[in-house]
Every structure is written in structure tokens, then in C-alpha cells.
C-alpha positions as CSV (number, residue, x, y, z in Angstrom):
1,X,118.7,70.7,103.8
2,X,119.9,68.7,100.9
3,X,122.3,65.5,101.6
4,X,123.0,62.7,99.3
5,X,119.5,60.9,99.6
6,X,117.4,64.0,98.8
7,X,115.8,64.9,96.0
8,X,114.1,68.1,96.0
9,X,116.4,71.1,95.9
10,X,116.3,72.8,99.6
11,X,115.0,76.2,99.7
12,X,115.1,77.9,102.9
13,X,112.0,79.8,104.6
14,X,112.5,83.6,103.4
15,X,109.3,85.3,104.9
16,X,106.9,85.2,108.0
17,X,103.9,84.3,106.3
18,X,106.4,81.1,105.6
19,X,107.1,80.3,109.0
20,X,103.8,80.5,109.7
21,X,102.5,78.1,107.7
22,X,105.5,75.8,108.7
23,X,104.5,76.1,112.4
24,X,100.9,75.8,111.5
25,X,101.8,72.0,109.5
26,X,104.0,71.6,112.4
27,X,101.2,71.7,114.8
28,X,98.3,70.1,112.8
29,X,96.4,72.3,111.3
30,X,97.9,72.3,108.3
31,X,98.2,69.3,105.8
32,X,101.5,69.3,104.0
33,X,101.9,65.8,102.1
34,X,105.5,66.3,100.7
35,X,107.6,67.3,104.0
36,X,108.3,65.2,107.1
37,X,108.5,66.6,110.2
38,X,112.1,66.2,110.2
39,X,112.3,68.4,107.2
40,X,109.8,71.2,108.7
41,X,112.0,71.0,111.9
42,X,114.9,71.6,109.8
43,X,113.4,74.5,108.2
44,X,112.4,76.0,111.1
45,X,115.5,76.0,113.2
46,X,117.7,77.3,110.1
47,X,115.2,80.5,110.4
48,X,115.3,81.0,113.7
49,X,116.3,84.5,114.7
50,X,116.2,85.1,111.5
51,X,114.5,88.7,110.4
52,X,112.1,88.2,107.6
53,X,110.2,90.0,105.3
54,X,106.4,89.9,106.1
55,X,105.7,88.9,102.3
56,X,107.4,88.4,99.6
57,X,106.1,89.9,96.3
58,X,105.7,87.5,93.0
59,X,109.1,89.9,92.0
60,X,111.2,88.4,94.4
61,X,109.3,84.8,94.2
62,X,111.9,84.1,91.0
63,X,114.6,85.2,92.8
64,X,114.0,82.0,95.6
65,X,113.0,79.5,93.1
């Protein structure tokens, strides 16, 4: 989410193999230097119940950037 005191643009969680690797820094496995665990709960909750694609191709890649 981006609020007056961030600095990276915010760019939602658009396919499972995302998620996964969110829940996987979320529980440790993971290392993930730039987010907070704030931010990956943030993430997380804004794509819940959300139906994603299993991959998404280097096409599409631009089109979330």
C-alpha cells in the first residue's frame, strides 16, 4: 500500500506462485530484505480470495511493472 511515508510504488500480488513466495517469507523460509512484515501482511490480505493466475508470462510482466 502506498501512504505518504513510502517510497516504493505498491504493486499488488497478481499470481500464485507470488503468494507463495510471500507466505513462504512470511513464515521463514524465505529471506526477503526490502519488505517488513507489515508490508507482506498487507500484501497478503489485499489478495485474499482473490483468483490468480498460476504464472504470469514475461508478456504480462510489463503490464504490472
Amino acid at each position: 500500500m502506498t501512504g505518504p511515508g513510502c517510497h516504493k510504488k505498491h504493486t499488488p500480488i497478481v499470481s500464485e506462485a507470488q503468494r507463495r513466495f510471500f507466505y513462504a517469507v512470511k513464515e521463514g523460509k524465505v529471506s526477503a530484505p526490502g519488505l517488513s512484515k507489515a508490508e507482506i501482511n498487507r500484501h497478503l490480505r489485499e489478495a485474499k480470495g482473490k483468483k490468480l493466475v498460476a504464472r504470469v508470462g514475461k508478456k504480462l510482466r510489463k503490464i504490472y511493472r
